[in-house]
MARVEX-262566 format. One record per residue: x, y, z of N, C-alpha, C in turn. Coordinates in steps of 0.001 Angstrom, whole numbers, m for minus. Atoms other than C-alpha are relative to their C-alpha. Layout:
       npx       npy       npz      capx      capy      capz       cpx       cpy       cpz
         X         Y         Z         X         Y         Z         X         Y         Z
...
END
This chain:
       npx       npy       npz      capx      capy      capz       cpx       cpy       cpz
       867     m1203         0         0         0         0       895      1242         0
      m927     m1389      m107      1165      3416      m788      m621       786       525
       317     m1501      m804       773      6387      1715        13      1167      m181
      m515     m1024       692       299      9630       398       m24       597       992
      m674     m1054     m1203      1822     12420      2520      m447      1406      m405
       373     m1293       508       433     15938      1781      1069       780       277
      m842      m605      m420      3340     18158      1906       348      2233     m1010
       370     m1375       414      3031     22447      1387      1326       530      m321
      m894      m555       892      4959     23989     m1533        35       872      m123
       564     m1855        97      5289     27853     m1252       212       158     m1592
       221      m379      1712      5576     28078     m5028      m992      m908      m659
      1082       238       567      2764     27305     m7395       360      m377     m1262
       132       503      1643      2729     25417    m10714      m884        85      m450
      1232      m406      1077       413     25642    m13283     m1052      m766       175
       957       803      m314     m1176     22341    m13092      m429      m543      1481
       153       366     m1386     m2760     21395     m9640     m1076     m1425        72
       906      1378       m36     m4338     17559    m10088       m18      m359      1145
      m351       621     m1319     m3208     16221     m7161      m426      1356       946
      1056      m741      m930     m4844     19110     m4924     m1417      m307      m162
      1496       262       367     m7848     18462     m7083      m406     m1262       892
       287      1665      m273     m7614     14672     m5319      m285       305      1404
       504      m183      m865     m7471     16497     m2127      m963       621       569
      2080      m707      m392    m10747     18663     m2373      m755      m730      m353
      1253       854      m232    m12447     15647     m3406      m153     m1060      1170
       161       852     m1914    m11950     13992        92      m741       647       902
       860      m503      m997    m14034     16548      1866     m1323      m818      m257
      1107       320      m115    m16866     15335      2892      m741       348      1061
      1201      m451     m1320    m20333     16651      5087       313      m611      1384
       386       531     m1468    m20115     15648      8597     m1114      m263       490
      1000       548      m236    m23355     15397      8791      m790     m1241      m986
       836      1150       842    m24960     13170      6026      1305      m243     m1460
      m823      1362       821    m21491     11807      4610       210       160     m1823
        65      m482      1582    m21787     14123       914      1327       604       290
     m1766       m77       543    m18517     14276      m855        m1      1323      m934
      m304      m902       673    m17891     17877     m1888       638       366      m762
     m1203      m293      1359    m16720     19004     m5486      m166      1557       m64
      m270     m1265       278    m15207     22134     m6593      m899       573     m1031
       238      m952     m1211    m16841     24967     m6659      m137       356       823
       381       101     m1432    m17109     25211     m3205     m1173      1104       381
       679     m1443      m391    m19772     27743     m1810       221       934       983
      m466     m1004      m553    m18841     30576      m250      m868        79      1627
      1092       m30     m1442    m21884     30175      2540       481     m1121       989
      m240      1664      m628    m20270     26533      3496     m1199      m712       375
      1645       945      m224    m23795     24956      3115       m28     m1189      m911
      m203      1275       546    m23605     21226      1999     m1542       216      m611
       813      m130       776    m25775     21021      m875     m1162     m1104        71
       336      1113      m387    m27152     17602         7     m1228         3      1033
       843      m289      m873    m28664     18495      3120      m295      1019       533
      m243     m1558      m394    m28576     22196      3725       294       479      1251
      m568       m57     m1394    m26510     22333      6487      1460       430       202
     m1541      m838       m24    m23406     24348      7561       741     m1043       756
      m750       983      m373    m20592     22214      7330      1724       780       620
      m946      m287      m946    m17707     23031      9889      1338      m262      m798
      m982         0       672    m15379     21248      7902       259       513     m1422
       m29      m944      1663    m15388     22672      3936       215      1690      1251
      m389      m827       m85    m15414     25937      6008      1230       630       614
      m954       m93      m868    m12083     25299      8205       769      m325     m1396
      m876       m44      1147    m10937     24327      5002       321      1116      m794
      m135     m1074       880    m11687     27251      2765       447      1538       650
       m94      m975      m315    m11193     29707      5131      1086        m2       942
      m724       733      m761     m8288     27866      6983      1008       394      m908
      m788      m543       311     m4959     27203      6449       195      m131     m1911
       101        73      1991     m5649     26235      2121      m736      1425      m211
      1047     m1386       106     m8265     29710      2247       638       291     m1430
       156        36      1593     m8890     29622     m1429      m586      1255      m136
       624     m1404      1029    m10100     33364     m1525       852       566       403
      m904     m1533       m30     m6802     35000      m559       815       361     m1149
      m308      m548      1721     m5055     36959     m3115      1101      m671      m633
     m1449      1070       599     m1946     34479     m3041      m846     m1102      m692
       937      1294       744     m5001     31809     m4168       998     m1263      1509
      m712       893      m597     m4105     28402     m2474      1077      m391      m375
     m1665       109        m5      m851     27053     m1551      m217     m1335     m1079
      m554       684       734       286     24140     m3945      m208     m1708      1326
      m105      1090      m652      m258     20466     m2464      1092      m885      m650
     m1036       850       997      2671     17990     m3642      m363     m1577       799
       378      1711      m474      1986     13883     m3309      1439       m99       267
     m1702       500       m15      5118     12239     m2129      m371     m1548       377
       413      1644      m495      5101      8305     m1378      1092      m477       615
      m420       151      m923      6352      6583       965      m514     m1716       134
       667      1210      m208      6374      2679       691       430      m878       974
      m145       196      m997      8192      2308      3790      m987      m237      1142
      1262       159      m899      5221      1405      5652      m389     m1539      1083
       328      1578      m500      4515     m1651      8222     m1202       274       201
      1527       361       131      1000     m3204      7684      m509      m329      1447
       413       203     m1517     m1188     m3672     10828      m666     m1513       239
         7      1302        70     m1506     m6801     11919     m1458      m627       170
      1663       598      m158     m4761     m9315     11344      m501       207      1898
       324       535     m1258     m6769     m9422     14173     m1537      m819      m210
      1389      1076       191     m9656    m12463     14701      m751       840       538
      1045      m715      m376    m13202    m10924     14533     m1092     m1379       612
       665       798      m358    m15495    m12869     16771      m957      m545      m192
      1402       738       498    m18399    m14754     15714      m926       505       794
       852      m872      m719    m21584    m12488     16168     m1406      m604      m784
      1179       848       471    m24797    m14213     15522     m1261       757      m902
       545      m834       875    m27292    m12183     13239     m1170       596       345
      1280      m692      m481    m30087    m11560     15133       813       913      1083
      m209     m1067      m765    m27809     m9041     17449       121      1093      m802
      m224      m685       718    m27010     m7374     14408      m844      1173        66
       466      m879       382    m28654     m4098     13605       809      1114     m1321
      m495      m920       821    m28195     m2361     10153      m614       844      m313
       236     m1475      m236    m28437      1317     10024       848       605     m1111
      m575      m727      1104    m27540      3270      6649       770       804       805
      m860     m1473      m194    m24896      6188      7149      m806      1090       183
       337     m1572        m6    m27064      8928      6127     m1452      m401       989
      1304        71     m1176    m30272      7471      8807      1014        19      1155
      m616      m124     m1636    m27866      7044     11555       580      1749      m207
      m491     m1370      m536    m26050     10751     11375     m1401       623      m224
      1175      m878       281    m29619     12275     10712      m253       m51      1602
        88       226     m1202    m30503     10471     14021       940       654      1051
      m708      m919     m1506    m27494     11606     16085       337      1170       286
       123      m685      m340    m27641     14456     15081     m1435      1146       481
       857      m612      m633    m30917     15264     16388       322      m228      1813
      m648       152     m1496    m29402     13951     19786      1105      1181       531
     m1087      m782      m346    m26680     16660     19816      m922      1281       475
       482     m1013      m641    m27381     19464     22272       378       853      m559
      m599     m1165       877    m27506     22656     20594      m205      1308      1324
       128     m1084     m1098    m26502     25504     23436      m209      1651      m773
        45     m1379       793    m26650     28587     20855     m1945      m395      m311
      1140      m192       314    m30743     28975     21105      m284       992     m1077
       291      m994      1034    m30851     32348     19331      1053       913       232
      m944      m557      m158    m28695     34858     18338      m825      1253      m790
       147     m1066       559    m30008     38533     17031       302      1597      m121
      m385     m1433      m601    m29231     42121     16477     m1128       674      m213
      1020     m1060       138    m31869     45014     16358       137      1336       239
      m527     m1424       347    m31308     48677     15671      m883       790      1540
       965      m717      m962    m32799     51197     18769     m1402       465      m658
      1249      m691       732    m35006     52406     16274      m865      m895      m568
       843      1237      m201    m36846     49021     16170       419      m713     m1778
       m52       219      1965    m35279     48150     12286       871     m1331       689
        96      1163       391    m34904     44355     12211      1446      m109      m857
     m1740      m163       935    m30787     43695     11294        41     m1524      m376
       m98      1501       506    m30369     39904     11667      m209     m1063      1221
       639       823      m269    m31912     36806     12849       296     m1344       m85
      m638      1270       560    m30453     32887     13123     m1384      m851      m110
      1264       623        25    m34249     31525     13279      m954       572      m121
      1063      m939       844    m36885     33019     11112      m941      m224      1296
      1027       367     m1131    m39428     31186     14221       541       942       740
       451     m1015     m1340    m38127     33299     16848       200      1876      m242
       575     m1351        56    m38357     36547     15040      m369      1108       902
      1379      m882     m1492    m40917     38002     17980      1155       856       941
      m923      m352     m1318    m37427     38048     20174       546      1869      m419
      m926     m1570       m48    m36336     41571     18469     m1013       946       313
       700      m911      m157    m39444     43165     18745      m319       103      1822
       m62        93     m1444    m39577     42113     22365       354       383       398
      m823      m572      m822    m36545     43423     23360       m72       986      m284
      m293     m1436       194    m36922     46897     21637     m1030       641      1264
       695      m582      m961    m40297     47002     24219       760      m269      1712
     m1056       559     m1242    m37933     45360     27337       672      1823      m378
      m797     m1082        16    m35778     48328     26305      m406      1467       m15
       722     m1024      m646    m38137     50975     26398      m530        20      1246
       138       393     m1603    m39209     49947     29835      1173       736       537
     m1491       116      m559    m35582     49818     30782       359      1624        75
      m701     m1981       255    m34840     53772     29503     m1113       784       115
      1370      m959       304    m38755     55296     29618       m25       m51      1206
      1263       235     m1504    m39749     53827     33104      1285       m46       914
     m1030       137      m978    m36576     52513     34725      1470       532       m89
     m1779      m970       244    m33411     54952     33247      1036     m1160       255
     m1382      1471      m213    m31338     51593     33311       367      m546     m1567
      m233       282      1241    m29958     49852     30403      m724     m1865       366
       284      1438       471    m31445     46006     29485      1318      m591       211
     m1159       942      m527    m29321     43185     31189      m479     m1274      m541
       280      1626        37    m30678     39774     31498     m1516      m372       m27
      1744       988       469    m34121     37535     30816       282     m1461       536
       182      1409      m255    m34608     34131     32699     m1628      m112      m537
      1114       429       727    m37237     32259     30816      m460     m1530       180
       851       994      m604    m39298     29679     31909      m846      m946      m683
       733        10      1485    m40160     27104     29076      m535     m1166       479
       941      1422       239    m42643     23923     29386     m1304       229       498
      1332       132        54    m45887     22879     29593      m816      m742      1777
       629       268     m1390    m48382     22061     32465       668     m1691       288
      m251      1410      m247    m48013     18456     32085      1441      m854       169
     m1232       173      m685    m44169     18657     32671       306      m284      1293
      m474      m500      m680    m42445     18006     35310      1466       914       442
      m881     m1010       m65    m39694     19762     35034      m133       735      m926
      m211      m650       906    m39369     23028     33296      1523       502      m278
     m1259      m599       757    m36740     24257     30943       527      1573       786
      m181     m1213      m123    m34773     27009     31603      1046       957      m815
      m759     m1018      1171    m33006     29964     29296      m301      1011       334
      m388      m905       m42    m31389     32758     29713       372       785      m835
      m277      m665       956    m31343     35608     27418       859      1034       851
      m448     m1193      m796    m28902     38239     27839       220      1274     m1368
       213     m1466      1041    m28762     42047     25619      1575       334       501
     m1767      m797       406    m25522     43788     24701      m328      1433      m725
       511     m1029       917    m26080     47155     23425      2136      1012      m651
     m1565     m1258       383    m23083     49127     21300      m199       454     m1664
       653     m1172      1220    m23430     51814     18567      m891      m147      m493
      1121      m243       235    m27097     52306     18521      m383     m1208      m208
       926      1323        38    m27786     48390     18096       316      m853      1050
       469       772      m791    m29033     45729     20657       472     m1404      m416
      m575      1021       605    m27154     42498     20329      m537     m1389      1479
       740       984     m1188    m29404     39314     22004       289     m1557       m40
      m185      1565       m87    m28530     35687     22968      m544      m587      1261
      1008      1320      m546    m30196     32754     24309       672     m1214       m82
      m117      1292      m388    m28756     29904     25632       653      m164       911
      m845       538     m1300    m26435     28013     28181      1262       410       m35
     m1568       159      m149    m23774     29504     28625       450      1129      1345
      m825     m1038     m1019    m21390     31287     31156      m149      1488      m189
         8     m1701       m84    m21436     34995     32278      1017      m291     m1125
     m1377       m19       602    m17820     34564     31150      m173      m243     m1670
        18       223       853    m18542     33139     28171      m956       308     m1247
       814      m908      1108    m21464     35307     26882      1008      1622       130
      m986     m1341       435    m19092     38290     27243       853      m274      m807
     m1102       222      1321    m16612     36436     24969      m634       361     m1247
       294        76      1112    m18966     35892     22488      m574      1512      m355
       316     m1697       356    m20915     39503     22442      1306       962      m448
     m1233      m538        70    m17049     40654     22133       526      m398     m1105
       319       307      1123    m16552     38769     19336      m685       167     m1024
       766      m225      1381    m19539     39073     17227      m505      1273      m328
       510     m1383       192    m20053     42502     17892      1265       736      m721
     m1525      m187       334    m16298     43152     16822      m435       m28     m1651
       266       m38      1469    m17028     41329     13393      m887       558      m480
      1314      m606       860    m20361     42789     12753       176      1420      m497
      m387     m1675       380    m18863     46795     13277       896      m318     m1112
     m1282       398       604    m15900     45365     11255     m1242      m356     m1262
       683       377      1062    m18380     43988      8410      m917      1645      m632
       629      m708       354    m20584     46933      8428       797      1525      m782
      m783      m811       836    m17718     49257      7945       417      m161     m1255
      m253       790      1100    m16171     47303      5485      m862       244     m1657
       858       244      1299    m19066     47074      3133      m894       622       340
        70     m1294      m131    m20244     50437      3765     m1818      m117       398
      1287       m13        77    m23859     49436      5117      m678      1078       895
       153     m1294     m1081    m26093     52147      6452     m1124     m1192       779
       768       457      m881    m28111     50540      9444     m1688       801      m105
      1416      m747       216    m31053     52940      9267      m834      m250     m1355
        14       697      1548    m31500     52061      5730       348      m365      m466
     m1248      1192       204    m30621     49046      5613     m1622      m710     m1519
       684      1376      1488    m31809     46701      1965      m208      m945       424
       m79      1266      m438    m32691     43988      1488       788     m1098      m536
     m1486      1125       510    m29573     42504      m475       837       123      1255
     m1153       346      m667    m27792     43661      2310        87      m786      1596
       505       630     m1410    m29845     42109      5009       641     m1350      m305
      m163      1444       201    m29222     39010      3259      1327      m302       366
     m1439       132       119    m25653     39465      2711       399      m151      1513
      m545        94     m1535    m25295     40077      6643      m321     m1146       762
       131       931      m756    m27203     37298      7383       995     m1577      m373
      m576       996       270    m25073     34676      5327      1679      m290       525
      m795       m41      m852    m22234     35996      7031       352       m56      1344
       402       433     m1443    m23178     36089     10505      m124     m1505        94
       725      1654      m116    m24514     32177      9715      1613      m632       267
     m1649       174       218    m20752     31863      8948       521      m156      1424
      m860      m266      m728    m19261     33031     11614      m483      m150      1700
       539      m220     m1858    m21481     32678     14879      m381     m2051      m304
      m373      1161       170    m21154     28573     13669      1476      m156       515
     m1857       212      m905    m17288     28971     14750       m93       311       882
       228      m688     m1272    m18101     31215     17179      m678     m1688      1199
       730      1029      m527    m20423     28023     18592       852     m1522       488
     m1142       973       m41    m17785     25538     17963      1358      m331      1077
     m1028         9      m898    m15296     26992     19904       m68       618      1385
       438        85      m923    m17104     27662     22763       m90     m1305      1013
      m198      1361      m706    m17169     24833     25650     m1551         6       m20
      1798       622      m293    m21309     23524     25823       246      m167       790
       280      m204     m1303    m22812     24001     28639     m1618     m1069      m234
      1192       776      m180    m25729     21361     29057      m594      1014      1659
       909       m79     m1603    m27085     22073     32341       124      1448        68
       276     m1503      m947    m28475     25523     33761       989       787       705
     m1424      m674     m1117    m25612     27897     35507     m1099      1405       384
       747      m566      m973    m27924     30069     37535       855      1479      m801
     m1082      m926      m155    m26426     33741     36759       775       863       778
      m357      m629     m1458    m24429     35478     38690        76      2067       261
       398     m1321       m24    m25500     39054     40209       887       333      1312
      m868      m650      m773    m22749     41344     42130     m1102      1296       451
      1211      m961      m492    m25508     43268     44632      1060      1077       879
      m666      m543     m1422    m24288     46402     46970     m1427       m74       873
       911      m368     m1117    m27843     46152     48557      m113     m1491       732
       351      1519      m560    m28842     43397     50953     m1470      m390       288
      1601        m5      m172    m32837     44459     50414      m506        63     m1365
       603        10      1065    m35330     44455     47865     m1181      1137       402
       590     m1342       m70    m37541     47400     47285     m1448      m467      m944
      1071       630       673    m40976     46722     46074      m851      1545      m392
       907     m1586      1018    m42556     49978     43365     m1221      m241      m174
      1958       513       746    m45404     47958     41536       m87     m1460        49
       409      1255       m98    m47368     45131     41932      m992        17     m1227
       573      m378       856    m49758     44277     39275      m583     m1691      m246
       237      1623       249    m51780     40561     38490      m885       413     m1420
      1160       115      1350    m53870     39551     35381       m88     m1076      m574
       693      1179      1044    m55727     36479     33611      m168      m275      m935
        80       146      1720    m55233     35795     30247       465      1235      m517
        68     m1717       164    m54016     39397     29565      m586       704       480
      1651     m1072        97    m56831     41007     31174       991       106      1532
      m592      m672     m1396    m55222     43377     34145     m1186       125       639
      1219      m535     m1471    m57165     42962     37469       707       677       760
      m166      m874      m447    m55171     44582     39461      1595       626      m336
     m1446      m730       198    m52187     47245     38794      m108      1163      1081
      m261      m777      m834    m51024     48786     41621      1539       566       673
     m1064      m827        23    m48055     51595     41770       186       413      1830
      m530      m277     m1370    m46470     51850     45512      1222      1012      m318
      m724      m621       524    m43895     54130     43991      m717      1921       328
       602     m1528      m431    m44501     58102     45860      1180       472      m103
     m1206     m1322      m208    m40808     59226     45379        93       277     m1712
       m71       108      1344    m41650     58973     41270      1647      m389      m453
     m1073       318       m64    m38615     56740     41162      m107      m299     m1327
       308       922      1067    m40273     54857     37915         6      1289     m1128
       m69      m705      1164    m40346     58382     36215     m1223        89      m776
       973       187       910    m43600     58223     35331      m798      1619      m381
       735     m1377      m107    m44723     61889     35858       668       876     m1015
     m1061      m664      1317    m41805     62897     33110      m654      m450     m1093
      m304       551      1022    m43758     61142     30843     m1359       495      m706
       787     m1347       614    m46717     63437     30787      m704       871       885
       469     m1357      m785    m47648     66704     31477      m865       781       689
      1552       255     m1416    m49808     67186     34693       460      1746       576
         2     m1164     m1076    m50224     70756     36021     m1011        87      m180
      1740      m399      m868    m52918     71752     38732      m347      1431      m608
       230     m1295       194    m55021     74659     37764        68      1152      1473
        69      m381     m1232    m54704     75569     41539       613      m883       838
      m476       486      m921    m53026     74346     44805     m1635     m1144       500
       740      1249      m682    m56528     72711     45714      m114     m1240     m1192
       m10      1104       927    m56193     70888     42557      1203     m1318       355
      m836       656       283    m52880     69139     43421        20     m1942       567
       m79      1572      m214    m54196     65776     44993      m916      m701      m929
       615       280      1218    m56353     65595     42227      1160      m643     m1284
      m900       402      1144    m53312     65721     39935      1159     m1279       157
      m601       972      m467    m51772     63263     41874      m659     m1516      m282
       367      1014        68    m54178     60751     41625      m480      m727     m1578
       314       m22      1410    m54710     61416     37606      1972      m724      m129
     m1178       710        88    m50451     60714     37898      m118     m1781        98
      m143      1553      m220    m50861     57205     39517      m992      m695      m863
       635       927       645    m53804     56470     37528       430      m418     m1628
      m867       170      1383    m51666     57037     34379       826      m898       m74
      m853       861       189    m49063     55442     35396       365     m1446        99
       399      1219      m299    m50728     52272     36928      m792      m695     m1355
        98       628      1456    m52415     51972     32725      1007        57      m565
      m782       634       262    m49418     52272     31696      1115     m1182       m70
      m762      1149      m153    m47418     49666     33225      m847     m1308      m324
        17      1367       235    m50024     47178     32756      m142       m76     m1271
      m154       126      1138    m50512     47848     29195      1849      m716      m559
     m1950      1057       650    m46358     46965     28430      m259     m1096       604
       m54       914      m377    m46347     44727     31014      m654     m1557     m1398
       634      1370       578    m48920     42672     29371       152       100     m1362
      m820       398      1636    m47487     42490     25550       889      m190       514
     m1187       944       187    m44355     41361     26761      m402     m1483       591
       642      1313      m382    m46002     38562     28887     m1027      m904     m1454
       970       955      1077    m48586     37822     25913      1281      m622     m1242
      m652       467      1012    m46015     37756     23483      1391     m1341        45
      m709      1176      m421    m43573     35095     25088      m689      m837       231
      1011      1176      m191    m46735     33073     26336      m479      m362     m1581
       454       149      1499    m47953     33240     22263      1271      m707      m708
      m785       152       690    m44648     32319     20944      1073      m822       728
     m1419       767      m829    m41878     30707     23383      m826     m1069       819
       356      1442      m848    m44668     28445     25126       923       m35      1712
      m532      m247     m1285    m43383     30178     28300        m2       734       709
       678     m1436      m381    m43136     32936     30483      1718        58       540
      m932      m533      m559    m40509     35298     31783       337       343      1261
        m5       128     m1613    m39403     34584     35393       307      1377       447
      m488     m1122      m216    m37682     37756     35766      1039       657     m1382
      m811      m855       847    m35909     40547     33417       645      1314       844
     m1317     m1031     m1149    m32930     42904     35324       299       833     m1258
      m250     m1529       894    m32182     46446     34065       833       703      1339
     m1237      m705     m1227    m28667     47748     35525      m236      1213      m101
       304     m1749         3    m29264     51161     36551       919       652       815
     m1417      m805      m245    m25900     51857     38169      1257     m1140       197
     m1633       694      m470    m22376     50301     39610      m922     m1367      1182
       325       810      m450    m23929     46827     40650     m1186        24       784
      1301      m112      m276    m27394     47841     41042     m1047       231     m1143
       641       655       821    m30296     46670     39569     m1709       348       352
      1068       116       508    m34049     46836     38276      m494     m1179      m213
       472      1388       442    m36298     43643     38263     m1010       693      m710
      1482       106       237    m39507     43188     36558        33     m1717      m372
      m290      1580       m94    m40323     39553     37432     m1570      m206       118
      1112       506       347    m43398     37368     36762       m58     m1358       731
        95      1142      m769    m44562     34631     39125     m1585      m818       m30
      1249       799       675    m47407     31922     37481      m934      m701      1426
       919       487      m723    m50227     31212     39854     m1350     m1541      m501
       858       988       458    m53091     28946     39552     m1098       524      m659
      1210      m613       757    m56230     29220     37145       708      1155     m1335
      m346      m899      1015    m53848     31131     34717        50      1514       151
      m232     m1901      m546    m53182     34253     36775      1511        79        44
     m1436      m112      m127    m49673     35713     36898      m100      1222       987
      m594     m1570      m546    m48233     38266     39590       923       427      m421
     m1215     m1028       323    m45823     40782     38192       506       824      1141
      m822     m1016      m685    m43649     43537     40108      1049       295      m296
     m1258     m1042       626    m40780     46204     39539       318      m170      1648
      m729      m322     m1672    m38270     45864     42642       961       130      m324
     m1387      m530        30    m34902     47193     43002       701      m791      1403
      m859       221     m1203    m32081     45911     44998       234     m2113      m353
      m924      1310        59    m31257     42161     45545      m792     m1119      m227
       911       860       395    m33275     39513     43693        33     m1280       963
       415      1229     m1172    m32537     36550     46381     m1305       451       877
      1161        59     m1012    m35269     38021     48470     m1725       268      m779
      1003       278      1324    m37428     37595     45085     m1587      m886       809
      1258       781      m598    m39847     34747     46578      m180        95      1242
       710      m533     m1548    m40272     35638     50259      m739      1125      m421
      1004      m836      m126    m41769     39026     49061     m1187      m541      m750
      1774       560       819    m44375     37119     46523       m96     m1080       916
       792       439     m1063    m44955     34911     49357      m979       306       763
       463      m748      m360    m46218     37543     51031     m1491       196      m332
       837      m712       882    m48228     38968     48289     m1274     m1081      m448
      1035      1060       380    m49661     35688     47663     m1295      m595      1118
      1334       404      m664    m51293     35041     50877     m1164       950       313
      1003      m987      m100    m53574     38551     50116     m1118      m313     m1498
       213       180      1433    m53950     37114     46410      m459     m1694        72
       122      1338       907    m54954     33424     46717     m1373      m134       450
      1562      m291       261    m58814     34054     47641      m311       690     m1820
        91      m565      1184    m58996     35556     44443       365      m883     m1315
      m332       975       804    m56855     33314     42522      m592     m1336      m180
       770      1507       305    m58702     30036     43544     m1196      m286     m1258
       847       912       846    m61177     29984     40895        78      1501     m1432
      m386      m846      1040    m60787     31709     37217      m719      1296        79
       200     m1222       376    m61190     35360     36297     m1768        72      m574
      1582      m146       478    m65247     35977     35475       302      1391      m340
       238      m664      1118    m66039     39364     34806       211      1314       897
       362      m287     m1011    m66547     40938     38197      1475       705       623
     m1103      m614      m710    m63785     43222     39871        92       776      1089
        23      m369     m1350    m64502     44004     42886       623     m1092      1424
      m672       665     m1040    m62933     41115     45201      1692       373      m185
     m1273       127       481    m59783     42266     43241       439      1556       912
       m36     m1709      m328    m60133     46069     44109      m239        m4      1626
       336      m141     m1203    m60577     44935     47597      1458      m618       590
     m1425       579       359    m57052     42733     47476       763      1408       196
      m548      m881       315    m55687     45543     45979       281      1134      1159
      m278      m839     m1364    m56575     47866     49128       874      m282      1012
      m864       688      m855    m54761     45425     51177       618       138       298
     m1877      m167       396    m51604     45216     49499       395      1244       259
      m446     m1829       m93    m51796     49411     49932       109       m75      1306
       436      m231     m1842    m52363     48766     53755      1042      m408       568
     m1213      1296      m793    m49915     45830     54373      1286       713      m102
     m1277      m271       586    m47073     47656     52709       533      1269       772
      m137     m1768      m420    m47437     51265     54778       795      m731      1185
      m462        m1     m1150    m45831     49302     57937      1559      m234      m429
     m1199      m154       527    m42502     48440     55710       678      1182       148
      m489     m1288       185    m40029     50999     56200       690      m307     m1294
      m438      m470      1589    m39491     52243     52300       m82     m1261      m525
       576      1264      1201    m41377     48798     51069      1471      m756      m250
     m1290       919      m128    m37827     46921     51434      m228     m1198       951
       176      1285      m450    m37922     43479     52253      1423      m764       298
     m1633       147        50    m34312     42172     53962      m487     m1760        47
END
């Protein structure tokens, strides 16, 4: 048997056969197709339409067939110095243990077994313009976060941090869990979803935000008016490159909790707020130092000093429809589309201090919401609380009727006046 040895020639001859012998050895990793030259520039195996890891470590590796030197020169050399490996007896295996399994049914199969930790990956302009997307299905996630992010800068002057997300069905017992986290740098919002490390979503946001300014300069795209050749173009490149990006990351199977650097050791409770199917029963604003900013957001003057508790109570009633209106499109739109709900979403609003707005699923299809500041461990002792004023109410579904709610509601205003500054240690 002869061994061929691949060995790299910095000078180039005319004819290149013997390279030709070595680009027809690539082959898919996934379904086992033997790639011929032309290669495609997207690295998508034609076979099964699937980005193949290897053709692109090749082409863009150390052979990288689009630089301006072209590829290096392969030379065969032989080598018949070789010792053969020695027989070895195969044991007699009886035919009914057997199982035969084609090539391209078994890798189809295992690779539906392979854990994929990159859930979603997207960018989105501040000005709500749609840049790029790795899963046409979760779409919903950019428009989500542009309303997360008005929250974040309208209501809570913080910037968009993190999203724990809460994914399965009643008849589970265990639910899923995913973590989205936001990146914001020159006017666009950069969002990911999946398992991975603090550490290791700052690599990657550092990375792909790197190549994307680096691409956009490059190939002179305007973001505000952005095409749609060049949407494409960004997205076949991104597909590119957040596949390596994925690769050379360590997978993370299992949940890593995230980790939050607090200076407070309390939690501060603004708004409370419940509702049934979308339908707000009660929204109620504990917030009197207008921390939430809501009175900046429209313009209330008394015609007189006896007017001013009047204008006060036109403030809270504004600002108690407003929160449940957002509130409830970001809740509907993750329950409509992710088959889940959002445990909590954090908005840093200084040097290791923080903004919740967190969502806690009751029975009969009610949810409690609330905006608290300060240190999310003391998250479920305060809806403990809240729950034993709220579970007369909750025991049997939403009808039509709102008055046991508006009586709740007084409660929670009553219970909360003995807190000093609604902080819960």
């Amino acid at each position: 048997m002869i061994l061929l040895i691949a060995k790299v020639v910095e000078k180039r001859e005319p004819k290149m056969e013997n390279e030709d012998k070595i680009y027809t050895m690539l082959k898919c990793e996934h379904c086992g197709y033997a790639f011929v030259a032309p290669y495609q520039k997207d690295c998508i195996c034609r076979n099964c339409n699937l980005f193949s890891i290897k053709i692109f470590q090749f082409m863009y590796g150390k052979h990288n067939l689009f630089a301006k030197g072209g590829p290096k020169e392969l030379k065969i050399v032989s080598n018949k110095n070789i010792s053969r490996t020695k027989k070895k007896k195969i044991p007699n295996i009886e035919l009914k243990d057997i199982k035969i399994v084609s090539n391209r049914i078994k890798s189809r199969r295992e690779k539906k077994k392979i854990h994929k930790n990159l859930f979603f990956y997207g960018i989105v302009s501040k000005e709500r313009i749609p840049i790029y997307y790795n899963d046409n299905k979760s779409k919903y996630i950019l428009e989500l976060t542009n309303n997360l992010d008005f929250i974040s800068r309208s209501i809570l002057s913080g910037t968009l941090d993190k999203m724990l997300i809460i994914i399965g069905n009643e008849n589970e017992i265990e639910e899923k869990k995913l973590i989205a986290r936001f990146f914001e740098k020159n006017g666009v919002i950069h969002i990911l979803i999946g398992n991975f490390s603090d550490k290791d979503s700052d690599w990657i946001f550092n990375q792909v935000s790197w190549f994307f300014n680096d691409m956009i300069n490059k190939d002179k795209i305007n973001i505000k008016r952005l095409a749609e050749i060049d949407r494409r173009e960004i997205s076949i490149k991104m597909n590119i490159f957040l596949n390596y990006i994925e690769e050379a990351v360590e997978l993370k199977v299992k949940f890593e909790k995230p980790n939050f650097k607090y200076i407070d050791n309390w939690l501060r409770l603004h708004y409370v707020g419940l509702s049934s199917e979308s339908v707000g029963v009660i929204s109620l604003l504990l917030d009197k130092e207008n921390i939430l900013k809501f009175e900046e957001q429209k313009h209330f003057e008394p015609d007189s000093e006896q007017h001013v508790s009047r204008i006060v109570e036109e403030i809270i009633d504004f600002s108690e429809s407003v929160m449940t209106a957002k509130i409830e499109v970001i809740l509907a739109t993750i329950l409509g589309n992710m088959k889940g709900y959002p445990r909590w979403i954090s908005i840093k609003s200084g040097f290791q201090k923080y903004y919740f707005l967190s969502f806690k699923k009751l029975d009969n299809q009610y949810f409690l919401y609330s905006i608290t500041e300060g240190n999310i461990e003391k998250l479920e002792s305060m809806e403990s609380l809240l729950y034993l004023y709220l579970k007369d109410g909750v025991s049997s579904k939403f009808g039509s009727s709102l008055k046991v709610f508006n009586r709740m509601k007084a409660k929670i205003r009553d219970i909360m006046e003995p807190f000093p500054e609604r902080k819960f240690y």
